[in-house]
VOGU-3710 file (C-alpha; in Angstrom, 3 decimals, decimal comma):
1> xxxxxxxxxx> -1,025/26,375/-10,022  1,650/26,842/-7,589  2,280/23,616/-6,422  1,903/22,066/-9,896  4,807/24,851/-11,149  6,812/23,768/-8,242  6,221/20,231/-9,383  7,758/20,755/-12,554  10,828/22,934/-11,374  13,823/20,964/-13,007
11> xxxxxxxxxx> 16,208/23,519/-11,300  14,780/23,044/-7,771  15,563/19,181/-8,761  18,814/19,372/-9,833  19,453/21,784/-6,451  17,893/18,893/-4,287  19,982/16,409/-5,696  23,305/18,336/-5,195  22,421/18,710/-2,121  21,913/15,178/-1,632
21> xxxxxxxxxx> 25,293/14,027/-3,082  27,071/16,887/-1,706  25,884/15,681/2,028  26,308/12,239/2,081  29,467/10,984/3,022  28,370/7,454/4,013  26,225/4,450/3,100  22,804/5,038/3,931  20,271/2,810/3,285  16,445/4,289/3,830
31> xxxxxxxxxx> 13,021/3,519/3,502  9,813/4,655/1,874  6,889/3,146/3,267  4,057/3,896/0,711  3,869/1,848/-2,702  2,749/5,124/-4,385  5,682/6,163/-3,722  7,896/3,057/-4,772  6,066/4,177/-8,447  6,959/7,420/-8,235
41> xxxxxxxxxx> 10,879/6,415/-7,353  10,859/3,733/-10,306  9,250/5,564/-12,822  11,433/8,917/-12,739  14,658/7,196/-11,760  15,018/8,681/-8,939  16,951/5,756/-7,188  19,604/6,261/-10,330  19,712/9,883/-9,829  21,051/9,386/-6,138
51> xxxxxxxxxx> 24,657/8,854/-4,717  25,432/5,354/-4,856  26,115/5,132/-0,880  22,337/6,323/-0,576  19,989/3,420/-1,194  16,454/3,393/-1,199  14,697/0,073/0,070  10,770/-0,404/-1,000  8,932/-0,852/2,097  5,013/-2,924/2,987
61> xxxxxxxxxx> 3,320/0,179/2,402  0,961/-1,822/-0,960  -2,896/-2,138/1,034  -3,283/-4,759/-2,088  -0,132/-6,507/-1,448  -0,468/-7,159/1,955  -3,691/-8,553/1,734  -3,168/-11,744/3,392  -3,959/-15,099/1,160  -6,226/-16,410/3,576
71> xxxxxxxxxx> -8,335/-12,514/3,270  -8,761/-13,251/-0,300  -9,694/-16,660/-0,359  -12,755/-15,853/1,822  -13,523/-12,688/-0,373  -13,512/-15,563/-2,970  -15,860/-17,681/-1,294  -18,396/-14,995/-0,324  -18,278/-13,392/-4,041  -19,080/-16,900/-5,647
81> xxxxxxxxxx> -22,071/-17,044/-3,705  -25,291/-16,585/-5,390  -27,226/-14,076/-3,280  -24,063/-12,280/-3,090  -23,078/-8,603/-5,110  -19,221/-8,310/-4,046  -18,054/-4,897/-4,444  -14,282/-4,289/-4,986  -11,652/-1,687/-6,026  -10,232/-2,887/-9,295
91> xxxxxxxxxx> -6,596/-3,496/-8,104  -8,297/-6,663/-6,009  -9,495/-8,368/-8,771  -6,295/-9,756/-10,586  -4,835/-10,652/-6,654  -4,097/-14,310/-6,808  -6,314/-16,712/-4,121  -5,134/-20,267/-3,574  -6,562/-21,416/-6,765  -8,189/-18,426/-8,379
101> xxxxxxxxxx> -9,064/-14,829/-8,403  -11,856/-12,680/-8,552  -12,001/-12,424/-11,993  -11,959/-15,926/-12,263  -15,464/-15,986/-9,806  -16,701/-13,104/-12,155  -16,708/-15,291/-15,215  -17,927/-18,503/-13,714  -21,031/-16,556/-13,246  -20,063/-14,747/-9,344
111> xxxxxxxxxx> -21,665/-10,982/-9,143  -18,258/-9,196/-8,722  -18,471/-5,601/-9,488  -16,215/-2,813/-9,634  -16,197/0,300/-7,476  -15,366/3,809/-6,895  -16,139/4,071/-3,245  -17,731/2,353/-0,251  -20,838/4,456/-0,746  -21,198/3,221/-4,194
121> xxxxxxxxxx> -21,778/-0,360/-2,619  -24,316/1,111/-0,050  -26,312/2,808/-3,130  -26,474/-1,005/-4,711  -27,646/-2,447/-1,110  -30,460/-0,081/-0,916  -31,467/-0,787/-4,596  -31,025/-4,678/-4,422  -32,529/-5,261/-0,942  -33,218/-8,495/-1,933
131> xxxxxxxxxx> -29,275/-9,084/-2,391  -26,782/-9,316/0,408  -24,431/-6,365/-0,907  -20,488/-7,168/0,636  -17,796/-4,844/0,024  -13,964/-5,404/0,225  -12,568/-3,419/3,001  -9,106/-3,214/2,514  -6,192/-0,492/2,710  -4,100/1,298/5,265
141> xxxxxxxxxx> -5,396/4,644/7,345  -6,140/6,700/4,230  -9,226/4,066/2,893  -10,693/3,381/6,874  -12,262/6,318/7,176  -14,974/6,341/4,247  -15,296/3,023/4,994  -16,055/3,892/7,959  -18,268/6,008/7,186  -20,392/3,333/4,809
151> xxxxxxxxxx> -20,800/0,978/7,733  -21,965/3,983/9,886  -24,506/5,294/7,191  -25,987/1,505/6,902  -26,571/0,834/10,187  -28,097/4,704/10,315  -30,348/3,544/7,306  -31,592/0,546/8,836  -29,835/-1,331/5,888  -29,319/-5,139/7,241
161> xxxxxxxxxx> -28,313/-6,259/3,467  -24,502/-4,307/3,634  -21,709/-5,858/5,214  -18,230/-5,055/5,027  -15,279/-7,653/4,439  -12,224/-5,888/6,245  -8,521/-5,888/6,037  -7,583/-2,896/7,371  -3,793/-2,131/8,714  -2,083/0,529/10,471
171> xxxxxxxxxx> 1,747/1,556/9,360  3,312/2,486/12,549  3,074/-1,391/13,858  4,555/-2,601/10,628  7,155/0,021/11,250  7,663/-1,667/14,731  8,118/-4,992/13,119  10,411/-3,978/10,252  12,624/-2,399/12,986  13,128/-5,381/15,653
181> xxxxxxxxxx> 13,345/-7,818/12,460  16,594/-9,210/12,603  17,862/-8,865/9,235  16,901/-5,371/9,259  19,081/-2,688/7,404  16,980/0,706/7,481  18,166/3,504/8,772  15,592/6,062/8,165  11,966/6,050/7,064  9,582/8,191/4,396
191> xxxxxxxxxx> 6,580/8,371/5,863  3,814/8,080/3,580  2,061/11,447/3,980  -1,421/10,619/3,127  -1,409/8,414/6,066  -0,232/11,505/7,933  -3,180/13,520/6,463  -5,595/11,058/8,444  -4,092/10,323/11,541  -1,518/12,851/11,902
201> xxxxxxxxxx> 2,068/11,838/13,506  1,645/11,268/17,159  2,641/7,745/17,227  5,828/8,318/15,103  8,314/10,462/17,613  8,114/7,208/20,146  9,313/4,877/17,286  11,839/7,563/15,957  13,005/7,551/19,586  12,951/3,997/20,127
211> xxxxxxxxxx> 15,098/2,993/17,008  17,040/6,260/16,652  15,893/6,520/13,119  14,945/9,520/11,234  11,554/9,816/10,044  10,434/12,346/7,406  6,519/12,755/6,153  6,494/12,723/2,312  4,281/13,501/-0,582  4,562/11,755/-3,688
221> xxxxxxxxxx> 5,619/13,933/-6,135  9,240/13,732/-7,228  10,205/16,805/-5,784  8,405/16,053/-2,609  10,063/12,480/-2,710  13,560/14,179/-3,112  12,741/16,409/-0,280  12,203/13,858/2,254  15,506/12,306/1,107  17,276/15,243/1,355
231> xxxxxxxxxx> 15,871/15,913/5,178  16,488/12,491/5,488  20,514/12,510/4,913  20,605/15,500/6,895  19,545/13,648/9,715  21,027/10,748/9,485  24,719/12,544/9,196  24,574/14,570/11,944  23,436/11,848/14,449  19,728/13,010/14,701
241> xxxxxxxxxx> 16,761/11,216/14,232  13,637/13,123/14,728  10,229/13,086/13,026  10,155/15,861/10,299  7,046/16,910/8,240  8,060/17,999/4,732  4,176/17,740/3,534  2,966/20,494/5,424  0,280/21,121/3,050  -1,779/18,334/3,552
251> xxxxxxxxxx> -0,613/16,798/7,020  -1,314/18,521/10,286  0,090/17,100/13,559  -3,339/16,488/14,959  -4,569/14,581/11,718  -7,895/14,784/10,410  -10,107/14,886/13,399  -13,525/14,281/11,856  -11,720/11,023/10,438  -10,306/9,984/13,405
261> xxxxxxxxxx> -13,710/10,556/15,287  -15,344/7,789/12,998  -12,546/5,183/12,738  -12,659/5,131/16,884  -16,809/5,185/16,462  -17,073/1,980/13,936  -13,494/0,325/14,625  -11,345/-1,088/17,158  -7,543/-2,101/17,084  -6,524/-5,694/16,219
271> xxxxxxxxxx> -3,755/-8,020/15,734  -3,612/-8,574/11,837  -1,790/-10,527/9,516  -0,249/-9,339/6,340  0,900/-11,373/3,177  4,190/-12,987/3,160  5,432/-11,138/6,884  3,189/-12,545/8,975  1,191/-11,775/12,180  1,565/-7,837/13,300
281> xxxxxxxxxx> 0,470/-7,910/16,631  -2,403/-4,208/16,658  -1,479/-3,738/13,257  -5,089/-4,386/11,956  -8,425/-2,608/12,275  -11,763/-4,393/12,768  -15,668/-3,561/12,883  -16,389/-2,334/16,993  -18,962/-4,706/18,812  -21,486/-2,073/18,586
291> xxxxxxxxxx> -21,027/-2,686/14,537  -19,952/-6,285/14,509  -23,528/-7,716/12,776  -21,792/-6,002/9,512  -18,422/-8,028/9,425  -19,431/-10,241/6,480  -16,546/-12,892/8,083  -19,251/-13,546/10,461  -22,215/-13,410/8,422  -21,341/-15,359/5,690
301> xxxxxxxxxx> -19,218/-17,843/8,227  -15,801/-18,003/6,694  -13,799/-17,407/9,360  -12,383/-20,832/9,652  -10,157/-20,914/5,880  -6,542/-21,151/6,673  -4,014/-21,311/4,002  -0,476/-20,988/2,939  1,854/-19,282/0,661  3,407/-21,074/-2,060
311> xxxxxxxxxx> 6,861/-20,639/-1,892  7,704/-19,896/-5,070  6,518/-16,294/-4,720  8,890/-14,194/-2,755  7,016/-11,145/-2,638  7,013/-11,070/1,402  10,639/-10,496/1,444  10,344/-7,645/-1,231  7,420/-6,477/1,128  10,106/-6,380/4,300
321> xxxxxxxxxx> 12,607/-4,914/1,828  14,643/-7,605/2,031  14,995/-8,168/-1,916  14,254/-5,894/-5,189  12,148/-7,312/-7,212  14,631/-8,270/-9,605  16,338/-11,100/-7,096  13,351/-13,312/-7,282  13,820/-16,160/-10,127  10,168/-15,747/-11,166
331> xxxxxxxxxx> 10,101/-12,439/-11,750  9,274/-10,947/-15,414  9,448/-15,316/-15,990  6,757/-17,359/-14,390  5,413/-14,037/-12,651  3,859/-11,443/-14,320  1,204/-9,088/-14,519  -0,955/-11,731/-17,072  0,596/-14,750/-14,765  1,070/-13,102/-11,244
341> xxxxxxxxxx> 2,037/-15,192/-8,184  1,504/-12,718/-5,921  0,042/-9,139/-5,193  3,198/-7,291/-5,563  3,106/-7,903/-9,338  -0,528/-6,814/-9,899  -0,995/-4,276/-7,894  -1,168/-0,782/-8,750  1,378/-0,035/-5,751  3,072/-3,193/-5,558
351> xxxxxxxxxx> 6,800/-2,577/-6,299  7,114/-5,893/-8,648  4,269/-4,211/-10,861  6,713/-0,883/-10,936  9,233/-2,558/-12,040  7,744/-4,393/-14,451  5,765/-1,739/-16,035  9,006/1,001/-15,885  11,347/-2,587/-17,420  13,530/-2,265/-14,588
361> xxxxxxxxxx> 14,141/-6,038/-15,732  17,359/-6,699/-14,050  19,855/-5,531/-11,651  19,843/-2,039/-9,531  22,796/-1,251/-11,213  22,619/2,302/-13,567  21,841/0,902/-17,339  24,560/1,374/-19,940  21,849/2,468/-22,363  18,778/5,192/-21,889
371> xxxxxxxxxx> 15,607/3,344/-20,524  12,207/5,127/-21,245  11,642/5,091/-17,477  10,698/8,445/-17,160  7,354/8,247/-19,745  4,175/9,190/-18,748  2,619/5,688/-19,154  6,026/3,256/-19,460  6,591/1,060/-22,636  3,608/0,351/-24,874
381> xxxxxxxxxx> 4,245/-3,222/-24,051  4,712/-3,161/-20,600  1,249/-0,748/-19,866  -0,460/-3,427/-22,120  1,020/-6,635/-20,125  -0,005/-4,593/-17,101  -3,969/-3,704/-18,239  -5,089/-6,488/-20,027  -8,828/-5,807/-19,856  -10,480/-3,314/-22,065
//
């Protein structure tokens, strides 16, 4: 009950906040990586509650939205096939392919089922063994290591009907790349702290070193959000830029070392590509040799679909942080959460979803009148645009 009180502390808030404003005396602009996050931010106005020389830009950290096109246009092609169950997280299934989506396979008669966890895919291959059983390894550091862990227990099981379509990533390369990008403008970064919890933050005091930018481990609770900021600003006005934890109660230096132990085990390090940035070279994660006969890229032989983004969709540069949402022409128009163009606006982390669902419909300007931003579940309207089934 302690952390929930201290949740809920409006005074510690509004002490946080005075702090902020009272420290900064010039325009920073910083970064939180994690699209969990980016919700938090948008839906308790916490962006309107800082100094206006203090800008926060949404970072890459959506595992949905940087699913590259050409990743879910062979988890189409697999799912459609008929000896195939395809096992998903729900976010996946309203991502737009080239010409469809997985809910689209579902109803033309595709197996496509919805689950909770990697193990719930094993339990179906060991009750269908008559069914090749695929599931839809995506995510950053947090998912890897119960995935992991499924592709482990199958092999341990004998179970040659499992395989695992992965698109794992790693944030500290993407961190690399947002850095040496030449438009970039960020100064400091939130580190997303359940990332933290799994691998710790040994790689982050090189970058912070590198690009003389502050980087502070954050929860996602407002309070913990305003935290980091406030470290943050600190930082940034006295010249420093160090690696700071302000999660301490779920991130250790060291990580998670029973995690870590089966992520080096089952994968190895890769170059991978993420939606609308590009090619992140050891940003990626894929099965190890000794696990390779459960990559379902090989088995089902679909490694050889190439595609391209239609460039309409601008969600890459709200994925760099180039943009807000709000600057591309489609969005709220042609894109939305019923007609989405790209992952960003679907996505349960995806910052074009946030501010969709919290109507931050224009500008990043304060609004002249109140906005129910701050409601548990947004506008009636805009939570049923955003979950149109059921």
């Amino acid at each position: 009950m302690k952390y929930i009180d201290e949740f809920n502390d409006p005074d510690l808030a509004r002490r946080l906040l005075d702090e902020i404003h009272a420290t900064a005396t010039r325009p920073w602009a910083l970064m939180e990586v994690c699209g969990g996050q980016t919700h938090s931010i948008i839906r308790h106005g916490i962006d309107q509650l800082l100094p206006e020389n203090v800008e926060l830009i949404h970072g890459p950290g959506c595992p949905v939205c940087v699913t590259p096109l050409e990743v879910i246009d062979k988890a189409l092609e697999i799912a459609a096939r008929p000896d195939v169950i395809f096992c998903s997280f729900g976010d996946m299934l309203r991502v737009p392919g080239t010409d469809r989506d997985l809910f689209r396979v579902k109803g033309e008669g595709g197996d496509v089922r919805v689950v909770y966890s990697p193990l719930d895919a094993l339990q179906l291959a060991r009750r269908h063994p008559d069914r090749q059983v695929v599931f839809f390894a995506i995510g950053f550091e947090t998912t890897a290591p119960a995935n992991a862990m499924a592709v482990h227990q199958a092999r341990r099981l004998g179970l040659d009907n499992f395989s695992l379509l992965v698109s794992h990533v790693r944030v500290p390369p993407a961190v690399e790349a947002i850095m040496t990008a030449p438009a970039c403008r960020v100064q400091a970064f939130l580190a997303a702290g359940h990332v933290c919890s799994v691998m710790g933050t040994a790689e982050y005091p090189r970058l912070a070193e590198r690009h003389r930018v502050p980087i502070v481990v954050t929860g996602f609770e407002p309070l913990d959000i305003l935290e980091g900021i406030r470290r943050a600003v600190h930082q940034l006005e006295r010249g420093e830029h160090r690696v700071e934890n302000a999660y301490p109660r779920a991130v250790r230096e060291s990580g998670n070392p029973a995690a870590l132990r089966m992520l080096e085990e089952v994968f190895e390090v890769t170059d991978r590509a993420w939606r609308g940035i590009g090619r992140i070279p050891g940003s990626g994660w894929r099965l190890s040799e000794a696990y390779r006969a459960y990559d379902a890229e090989h088995r089902f032989d679909v490694t050889g679909i190439r595609t391209e983004e239609p460039a309409v969709c601008r969600a890459g540069e709200v994925l760099q942080g180039l943009i807000k949402p709000t600057k591309c022409s489609a969005f709220g128009t042609t894109c939305t959460p019923r007609t989405p163009l790209g992952a960003t606006m679907v996505s349960s982390e995806g910052a074009c979803a946030a501010y969709y669902l919290y109507r931050r419909m224009t500008g990043p300007a304060v609004p002249s009148a109140p906005v129910p931003v701050s409601t548990p579940q947004g506008t009636r309207a805009a939570q049923e645009e955003m979950n149109p089934v059921g």
